[in-house]
N, C-alpha and C positions, 0 to 999 in steps of 0.2 A: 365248460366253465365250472359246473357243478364238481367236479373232477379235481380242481384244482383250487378250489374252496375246502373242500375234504383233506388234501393232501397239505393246504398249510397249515391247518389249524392242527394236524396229526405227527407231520413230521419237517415242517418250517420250510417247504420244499414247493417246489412249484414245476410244471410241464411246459417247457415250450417247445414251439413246431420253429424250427428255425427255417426264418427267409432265406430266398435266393435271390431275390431280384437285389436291380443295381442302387435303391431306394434304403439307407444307411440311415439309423436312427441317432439325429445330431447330438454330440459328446453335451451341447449347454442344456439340452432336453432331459439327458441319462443322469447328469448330475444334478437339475435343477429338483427331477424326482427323488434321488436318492436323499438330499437333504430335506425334503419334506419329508420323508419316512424316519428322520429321525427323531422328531415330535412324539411318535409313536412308539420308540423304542425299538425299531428295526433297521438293517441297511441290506444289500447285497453282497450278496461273494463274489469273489472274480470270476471262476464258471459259468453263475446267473448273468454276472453284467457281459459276457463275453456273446452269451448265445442271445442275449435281448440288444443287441447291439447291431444284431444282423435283420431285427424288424424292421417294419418303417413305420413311420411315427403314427399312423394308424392302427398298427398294429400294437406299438408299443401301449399308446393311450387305453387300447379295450383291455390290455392284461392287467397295465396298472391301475385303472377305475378300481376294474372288482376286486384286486389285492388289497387297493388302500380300504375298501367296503366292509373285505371280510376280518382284516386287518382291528380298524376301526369297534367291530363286534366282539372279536377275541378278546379284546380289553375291556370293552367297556366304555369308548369313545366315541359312537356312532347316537349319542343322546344327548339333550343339553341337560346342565347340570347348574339349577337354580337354588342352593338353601336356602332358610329364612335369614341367615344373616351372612350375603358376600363377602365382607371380609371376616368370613372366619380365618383362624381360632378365634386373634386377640380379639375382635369386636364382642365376641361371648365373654369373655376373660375379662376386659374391662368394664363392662355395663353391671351397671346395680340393679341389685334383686327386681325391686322394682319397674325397671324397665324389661326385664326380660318376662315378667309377672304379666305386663300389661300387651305385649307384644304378642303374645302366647292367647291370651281371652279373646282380645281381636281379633288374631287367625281361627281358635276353633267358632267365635261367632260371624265371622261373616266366610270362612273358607278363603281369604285375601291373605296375601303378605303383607307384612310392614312396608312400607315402603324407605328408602334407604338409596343413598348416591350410590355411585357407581365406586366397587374397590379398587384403590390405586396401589396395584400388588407391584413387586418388583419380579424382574425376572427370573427364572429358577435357576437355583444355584448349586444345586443336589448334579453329581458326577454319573453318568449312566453309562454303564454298560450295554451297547446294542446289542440284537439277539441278532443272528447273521440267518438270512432265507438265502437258501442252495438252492442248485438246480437238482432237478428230477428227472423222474422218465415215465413212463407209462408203466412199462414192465414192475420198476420198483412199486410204482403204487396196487398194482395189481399184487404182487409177493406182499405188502405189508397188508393187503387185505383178507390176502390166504390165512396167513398167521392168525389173522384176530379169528379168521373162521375155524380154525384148526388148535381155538383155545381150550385148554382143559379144566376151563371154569366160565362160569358166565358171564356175558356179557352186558355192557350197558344200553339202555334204549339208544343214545349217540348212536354207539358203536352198530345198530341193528340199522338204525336209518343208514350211515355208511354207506354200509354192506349192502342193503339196499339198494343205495345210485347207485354204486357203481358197477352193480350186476346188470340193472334196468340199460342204464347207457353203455354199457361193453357189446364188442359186436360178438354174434353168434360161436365162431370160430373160436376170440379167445377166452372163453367162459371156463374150458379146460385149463387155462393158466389159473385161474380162481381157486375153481373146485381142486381138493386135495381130494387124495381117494378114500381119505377117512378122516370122520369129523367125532372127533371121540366124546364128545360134551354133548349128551342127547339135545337141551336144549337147542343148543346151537345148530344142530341138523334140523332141527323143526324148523325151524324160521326159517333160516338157508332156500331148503327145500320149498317151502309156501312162497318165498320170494320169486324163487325160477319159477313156480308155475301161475303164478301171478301175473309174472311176464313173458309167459308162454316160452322160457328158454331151456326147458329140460320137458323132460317124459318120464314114465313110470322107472323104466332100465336106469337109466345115470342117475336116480333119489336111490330106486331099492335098494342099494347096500347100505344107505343110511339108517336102514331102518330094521332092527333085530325084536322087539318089542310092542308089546301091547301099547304100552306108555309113549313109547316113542311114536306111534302112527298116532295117537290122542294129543300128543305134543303138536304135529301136523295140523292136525283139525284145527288147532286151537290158534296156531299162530296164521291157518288160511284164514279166520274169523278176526282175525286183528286182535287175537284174545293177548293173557300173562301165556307164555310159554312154561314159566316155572309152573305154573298149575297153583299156585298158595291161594288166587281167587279163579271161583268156576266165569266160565265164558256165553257167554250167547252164541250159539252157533251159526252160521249165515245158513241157508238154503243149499245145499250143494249142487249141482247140477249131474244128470245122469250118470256122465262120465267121470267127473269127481268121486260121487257115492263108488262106482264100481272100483275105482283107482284106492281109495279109501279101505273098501273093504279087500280088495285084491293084494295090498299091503297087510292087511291086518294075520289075514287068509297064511299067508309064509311066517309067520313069527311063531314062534312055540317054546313052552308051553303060552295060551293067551288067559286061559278065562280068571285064573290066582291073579294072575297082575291087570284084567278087567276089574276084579272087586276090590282094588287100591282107589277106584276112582270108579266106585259101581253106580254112584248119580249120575256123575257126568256120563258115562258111557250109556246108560237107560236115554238119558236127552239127546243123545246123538245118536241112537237107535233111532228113537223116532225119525229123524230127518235123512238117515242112512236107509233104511227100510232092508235087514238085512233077509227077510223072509221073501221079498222077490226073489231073490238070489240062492236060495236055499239048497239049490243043485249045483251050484257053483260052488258057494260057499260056504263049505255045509258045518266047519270047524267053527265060522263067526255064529252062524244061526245057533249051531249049539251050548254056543259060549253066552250069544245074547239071550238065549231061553233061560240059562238059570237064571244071572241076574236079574230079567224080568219076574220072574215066579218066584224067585228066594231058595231056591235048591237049594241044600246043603251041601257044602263044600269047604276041606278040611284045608288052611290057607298055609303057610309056612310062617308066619307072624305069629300068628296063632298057636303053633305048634312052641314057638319059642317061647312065649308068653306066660302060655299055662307052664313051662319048664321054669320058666324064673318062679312063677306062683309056688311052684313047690321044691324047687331047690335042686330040682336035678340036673346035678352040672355035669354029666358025662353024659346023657341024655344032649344036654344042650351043647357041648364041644363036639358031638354030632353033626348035629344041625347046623350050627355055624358054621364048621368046614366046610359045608355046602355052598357057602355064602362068605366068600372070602372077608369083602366090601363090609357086609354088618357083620362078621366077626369082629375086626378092626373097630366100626362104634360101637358096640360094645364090649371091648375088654375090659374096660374099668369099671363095669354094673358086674362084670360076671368074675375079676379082680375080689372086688367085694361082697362075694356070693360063696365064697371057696375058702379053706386053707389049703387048698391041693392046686397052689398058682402056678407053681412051675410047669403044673401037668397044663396049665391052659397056657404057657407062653411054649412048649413046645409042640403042641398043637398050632397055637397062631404060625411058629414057625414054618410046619409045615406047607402052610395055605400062602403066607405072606407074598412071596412073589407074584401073585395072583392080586393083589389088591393093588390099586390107583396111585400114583407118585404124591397127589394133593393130599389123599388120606395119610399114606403112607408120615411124610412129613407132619402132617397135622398128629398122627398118633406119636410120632419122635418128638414132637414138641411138647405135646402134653404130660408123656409121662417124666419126658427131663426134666418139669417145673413142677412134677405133682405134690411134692413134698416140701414146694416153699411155701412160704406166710401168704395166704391172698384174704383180702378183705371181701370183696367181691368174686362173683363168674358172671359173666356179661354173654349173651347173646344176641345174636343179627338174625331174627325170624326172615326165611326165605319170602321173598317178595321183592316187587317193583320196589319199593317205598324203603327207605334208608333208615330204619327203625332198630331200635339196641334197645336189650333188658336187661338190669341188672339184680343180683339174689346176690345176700347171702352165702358165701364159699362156707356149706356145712359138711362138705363131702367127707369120709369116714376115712381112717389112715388105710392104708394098702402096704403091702410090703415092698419094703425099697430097694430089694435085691431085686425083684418082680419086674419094677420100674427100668431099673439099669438095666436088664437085659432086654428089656424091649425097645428102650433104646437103642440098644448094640446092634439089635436081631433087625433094625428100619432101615438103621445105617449101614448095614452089611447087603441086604436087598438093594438098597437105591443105587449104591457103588458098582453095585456087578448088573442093574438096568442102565447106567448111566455109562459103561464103561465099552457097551455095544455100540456106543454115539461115535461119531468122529474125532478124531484126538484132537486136541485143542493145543498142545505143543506148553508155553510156557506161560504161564498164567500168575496173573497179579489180580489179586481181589483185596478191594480198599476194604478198611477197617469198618470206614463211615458206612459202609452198607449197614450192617447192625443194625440200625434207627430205621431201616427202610421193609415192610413187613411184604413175603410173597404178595403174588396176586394169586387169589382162588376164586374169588367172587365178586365181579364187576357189577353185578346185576342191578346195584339202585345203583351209583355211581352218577355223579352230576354230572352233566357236561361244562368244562373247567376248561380257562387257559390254560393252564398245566394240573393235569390231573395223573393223581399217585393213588394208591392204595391207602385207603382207610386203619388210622393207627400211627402210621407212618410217622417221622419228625424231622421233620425239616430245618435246616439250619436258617437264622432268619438275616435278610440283605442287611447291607450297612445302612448305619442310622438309627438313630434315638428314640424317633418319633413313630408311632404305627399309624396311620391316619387308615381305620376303616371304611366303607362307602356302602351304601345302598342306593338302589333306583327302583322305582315301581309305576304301573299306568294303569288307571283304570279305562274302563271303554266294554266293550263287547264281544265275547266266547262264544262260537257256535249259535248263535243269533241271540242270545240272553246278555243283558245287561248287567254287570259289574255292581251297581250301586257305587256307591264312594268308599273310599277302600282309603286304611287308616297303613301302613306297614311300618313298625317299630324299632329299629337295630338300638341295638343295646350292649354295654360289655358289662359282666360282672367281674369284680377282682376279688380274689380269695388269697388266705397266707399259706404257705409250706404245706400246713394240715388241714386247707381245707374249712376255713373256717371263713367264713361272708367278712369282706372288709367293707365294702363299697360299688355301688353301681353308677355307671354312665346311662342316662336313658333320657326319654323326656319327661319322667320327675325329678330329673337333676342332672340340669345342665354340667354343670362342674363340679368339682371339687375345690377344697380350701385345705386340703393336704397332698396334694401330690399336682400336677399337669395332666388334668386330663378332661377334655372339654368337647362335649356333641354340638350340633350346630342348627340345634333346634326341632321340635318337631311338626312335622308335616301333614295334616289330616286328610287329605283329596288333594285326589292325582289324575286331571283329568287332561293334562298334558306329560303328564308326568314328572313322579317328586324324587328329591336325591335328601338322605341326610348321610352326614361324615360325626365319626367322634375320634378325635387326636388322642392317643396314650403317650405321656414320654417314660420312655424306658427307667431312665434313673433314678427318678425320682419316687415311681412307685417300689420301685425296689428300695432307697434308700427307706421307705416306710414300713416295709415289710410284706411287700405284695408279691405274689407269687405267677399266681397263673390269672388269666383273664380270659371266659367262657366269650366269646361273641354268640351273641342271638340276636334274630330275625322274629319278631310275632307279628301274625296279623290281627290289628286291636280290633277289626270291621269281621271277622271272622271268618273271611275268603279263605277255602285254600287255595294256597300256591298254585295249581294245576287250573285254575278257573281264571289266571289273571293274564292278559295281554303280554304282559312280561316282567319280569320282577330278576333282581340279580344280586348281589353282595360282593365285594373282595376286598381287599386291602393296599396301602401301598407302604413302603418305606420311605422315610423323610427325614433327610437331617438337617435342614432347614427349612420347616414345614411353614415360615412367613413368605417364602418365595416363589414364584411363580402360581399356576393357579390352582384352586382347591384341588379339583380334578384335573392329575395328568398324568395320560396313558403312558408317557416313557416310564413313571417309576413305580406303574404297577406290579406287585409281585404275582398275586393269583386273582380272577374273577371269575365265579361261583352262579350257573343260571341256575334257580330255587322254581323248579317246577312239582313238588311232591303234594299228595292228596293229603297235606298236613298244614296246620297254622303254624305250627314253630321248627324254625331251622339253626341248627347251632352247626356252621359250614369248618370254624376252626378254635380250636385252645390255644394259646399261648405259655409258655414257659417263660417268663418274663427273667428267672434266673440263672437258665441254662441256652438263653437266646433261641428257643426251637418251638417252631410252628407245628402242633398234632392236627394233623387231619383226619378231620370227624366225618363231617359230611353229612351231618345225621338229621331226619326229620321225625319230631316227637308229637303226638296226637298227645291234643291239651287235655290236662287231668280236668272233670267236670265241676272240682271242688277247689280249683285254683283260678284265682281271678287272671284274666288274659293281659300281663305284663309282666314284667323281669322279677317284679317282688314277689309275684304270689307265685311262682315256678320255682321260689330256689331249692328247694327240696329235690325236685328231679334234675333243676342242671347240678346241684352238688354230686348226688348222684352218677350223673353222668361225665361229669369231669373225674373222676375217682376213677371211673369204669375205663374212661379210656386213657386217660395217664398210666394205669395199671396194666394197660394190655400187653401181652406178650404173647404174639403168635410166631412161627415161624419168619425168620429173616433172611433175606438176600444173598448176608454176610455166608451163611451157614450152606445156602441151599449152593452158592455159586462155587466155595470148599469144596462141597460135596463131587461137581463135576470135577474138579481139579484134581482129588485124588482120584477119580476113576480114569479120568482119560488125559490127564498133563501133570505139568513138575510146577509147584508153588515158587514164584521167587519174590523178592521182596518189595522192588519197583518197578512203577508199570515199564519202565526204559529197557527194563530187561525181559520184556513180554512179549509174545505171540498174542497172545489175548488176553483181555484187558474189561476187568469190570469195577466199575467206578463209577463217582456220584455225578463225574464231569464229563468223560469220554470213553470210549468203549461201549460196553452192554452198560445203560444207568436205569436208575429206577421209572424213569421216565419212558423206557419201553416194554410199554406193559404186554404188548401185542407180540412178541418177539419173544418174552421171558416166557411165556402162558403158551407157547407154541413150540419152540424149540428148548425150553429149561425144566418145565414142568411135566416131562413126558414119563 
């Protein structure tokens, strides 16, 4: 069942065991379900209804419960959803100051709602498009779980628990359908790896080839300790037990060189000495004991970092185009420090040359990208610090000019490497790649990533559904985490609108319910949730723009100071509305995205709007609150202006470029998908929405 909760939320698909017996699942049954699942925004395919047609209605009933369960959760509809004021919008929209003034003191003085009849809404009148659930197979969901394993960036915690069931519940035998015989994303072998032997379904022999590295067996430790695999926070390490420690260090024992890449991570490796005790072993393994003696004692030891380091300190750049070619990987991050270090660049881009086929496809791209843009205007450079946590910084773009002869050939020199690695792949035959990729940015790093109805790549811009109206949503609960109480928990959604450049027009929040220049109306706010509270805020599209409103930030604060990761459950998403009087505040058919906010942060800003170019930017991002900013939408605007800039402005590698790129190595471009072999597109074919599929077989 677990199996099939994973597989719809992933790929709209579901497993069934089709019946034999003579017990025929009656047609008013199969249709009575299907049109309850339209409420929801889903129906069946003819496939799915053909092999659920051969249950018997026993059968049929246990699949469909937990579908509509899980169903229910993917949206957003498995809660009840009470505002302070039922008939929103108009009942915000028509009340005087006044009553909304006094309505608001009541609630935060006694924790009660207004009390208020019941709203006589009409029914919805908005057109939906159903999303269609196919059938599946075992085998498929096994292959789409290879891929994510076999991604060449990282993944999200989601995607780790996945991976997880469905190693724990696969039977012994086909574990080899899983496992790929290389998992090129060290993290990704750590965890993998801790999971088998978690669940006692592998041994030393089917991990060891995962493992070439110091780093990579401390990745191990880290994700058998439930630790960050990335390593950005150190870990507790559990106790290991005899044959773990031996297994631990008998890995460590084949990796070479060890003790340079032990002093990358020379604390944590001292803390894991202790609990490893590598001086039992000392006759065994005599390579760790005398890797863990220096780092214990501080031995001197000359590191290759090091080496580079003092070479930048004093400028010796043929010293250091040395050294880097030893090091394909940080050749690549740094050509634009060592760009800038030199007039003699051509000597370091025909040096990169030499090395370049030897570095990463993610890098590779990532360096094509940058130097193609290095010479435009940026206000900003933004960064994604490695970690769980969904964190961006933005500076300042004071970077120094570089020569832009320098630039274009190393763009030329990315693009001629990735063509002749891409061109080893299988032919692809005749290939259509939609325009609209463009707006859709690789994946390289999953690794904070929320778990989302539909979850894309951070940057990304989404084209937004039909309809005027955005109706936002939140839900939160307070209650009890790991046997600690909650307290009463305030959770704040909020939208800011900005003009073209950026400049603060107006906020939606609970210091202001509405507006008196444009349509745009919250629906009160909510201070304790000990059943759980929802607040929604309506934007109408045209109006804000007839004003001159541009982009609108959604933010999430918590006013009670919880973070997110300490709360029973908490969520955001939006829906489209173009008659947002009709039918009920909340309804899951005309969801577009919903957002769980689990990060060790108070504020989540999940997405930006482009209110003039109709396109949803996905952020995703969670910001630790400045100490000098009061905790609400007005005392942060400095960091979300900030960060709206930052990601409006991003331009990383795109779809568009990367799926090109296969197509002149191994197919013929044509102009409609009608005239394709293969087919990448925002609708059918490879779309951006498989991210486990592009990150496995596109990013190689």
């Amino acid at each position: 069942m677990m199996n099939n909760t994973i597989y719809l939320r992933r790929a709209n698909k579901l497993i069934i065991n089709e019946g034999k017996g003579p017990d025929r699942l009656p047609k008013a049954h199969l249709a009575t379900a299907i049109k309850n699942m339209e409420t929801l925004g889903f129906t069946f395919s003819r496939p799915l209804i053909r092999a659920l047609c051969t249950l018997s209605k026993e059968q049929f009933e246990a699949v469909y419960d937990q579908m509509i369960a899980d169903l229910r959760v993917m949206a957003g509809a498995h809660v009840k959803y009470c505002p302070m004021y039922p008939a929103f919008p108009m009942q915000v929209m028509q009340a005087d100051d006044a009553e909304l003034y006094l309505n608001a003191v009541y609630h935060y003085l006694t924790l009660d709602l207004p009390e208020h009849g019941a709203a006589d809404r009409p029914a919805l009148l908005d057109q939906i498009n159903l999303k269609v659930i196919d059938l599946g197979s075992a085998a498929e969901l096994h292959a789409l779980i290879s891929q994510l394993i076999q991604a060449k960036g990282s993944i999200s915690e989601t995607d780790k628990q996945d991976i997880d069931t469905v190693l724990e519940s696969a039977d012994p035998d086909a574990i080899h359908e899983i496992l790929p015989s290389e998992i090129p994303f060290k993290e990704n072998a750590g965890f993998v790896a801790a999971s088998l032997l978690k669940h006692e379904k592998a041994n030393v022999e089917q991990i060891g080839q995962y493992f070439t590295t110091a780093t990579d067996v401390l990745r191990l430790a880290v994700a058998w300790s439930d630790g960050d695999v990335s390593l950005a926070e150190a870990t507790r390490f559990r106790k290991f037990k005899r044959r773990e420690r031996r297994l631990l260090l008998g890995l460590l024992e084949r990796c070479h060189p060890i003790t340079e890449d032990m002093l990358r991570y020379k604390e944590r490796w001292i803390r894991l000495g202790e609990i490893l005790h590598p001086s039992e072993y000392k006759h065994r393994y005599m390579r760790c004991e005398e890797a863990f003696a220096i780092l214990r004692n501080n031995k001197p030891f000359t590191t290759f970092n090091g080496s580079v380091e003092l070479a930048f300190q004093y400028r010796q750049i043929w010293t250091l185009i040395d050294l880097l070619m030893q090091r394909p990987g940080e050749f690549a991050r740094r050509l634009d420090q060592l760009l800038r270090s030199t007039e003699y660049t051509e000597y370091v881009v025909l040096a990169f040359g030499e090395v370049a086929n030897q570095v990463s496809t993610p890098v590779l791209l990532q360096v094509q990208n940058h130097f193609a843009r290095r010479h435009e205007p940026h206000e900003l450079r933004v960064f994604f610090p490695k970690g769980n946590v969904a964190k961006a910084f933005a500076v300042p773009d004071t970077l120094p000019e570089i020569d832009e002869a320098a630039c274009q050939d190393l763009v030329q020199l990315c693009e001629r490497v990735l063509i002749e690695r891409f061109s080893l792949l299988p032919p692809l035959g005749r290939v259509y790649v939609d325009e609209r990729l463009q707006d859709y940015h690789v994946p390289f790093s999953q690794r904070s990533a929320s778990k989302a109805l539909h979850t894309i790549v951070r940057g990304s811009r989404v084209p937004m559904m039909e309809g005027d109206t955005v109706r936002f949503f939140s839900w939160w609960k307070e209650g009890t985490v790991n046997g600690t109480p909650t307290g009463r928990v305030d959770i704040d959604l909020s939208a800011v609108l900005y003009d073209h450049n950026w400049q603060y027009v107006e906020h939606i929040s609970y210091t202001n319910l509405r507006s008196s220049k444009y349509k745009a109306v919250h629906s009160g706010d909510i201070v304790s949730a000990p059943q759980g509270a929802c607040e929604f805020i309506d934007l109408h599209i045209p109006s804000i723009v007839d004003y001159g409103g541009r982009y609108i930030v959604a933010t999430l604060h918590s006013f009670t100071n919880q973070p997110y990761c300490n709360l029973p459950e908490c969520f955001v998403g939006w829906m489209m509305r173009g008659k947002p009087g009709s039918g009920e505040i909340f309804e899951p058919s005309t969801v577009s995205n919903k957002i769980d906010v689990t990060a060790d942060t108070e504020i989540a800003v999940p997405v930006i709007l482009d209110l003039v170019e109709r396109k949803i930017i996905w952020t995703d991002l969670s910001l630790t609150r400045h100490p000098h900013y009061y905790n609400n939408v007005e005392g942060n605007q400095k960091g979300m202006v900030l960060i709206g800039k930052a990601m409006t402005d991003l331009r990383k590698p795109d779809l568009y470029d990367l799926f090109r790129l296969h197509a002149k190595a191994r197919g013929e471009l044509v102009d409609t998908a009608d005239q394709a072999d293969a087919i990448f597109s925002v609708e059918k074919g490879v779309t951006p929405f498989d991210i486990e599929r592009i990150m496995a077989e596109y990013v190689v």
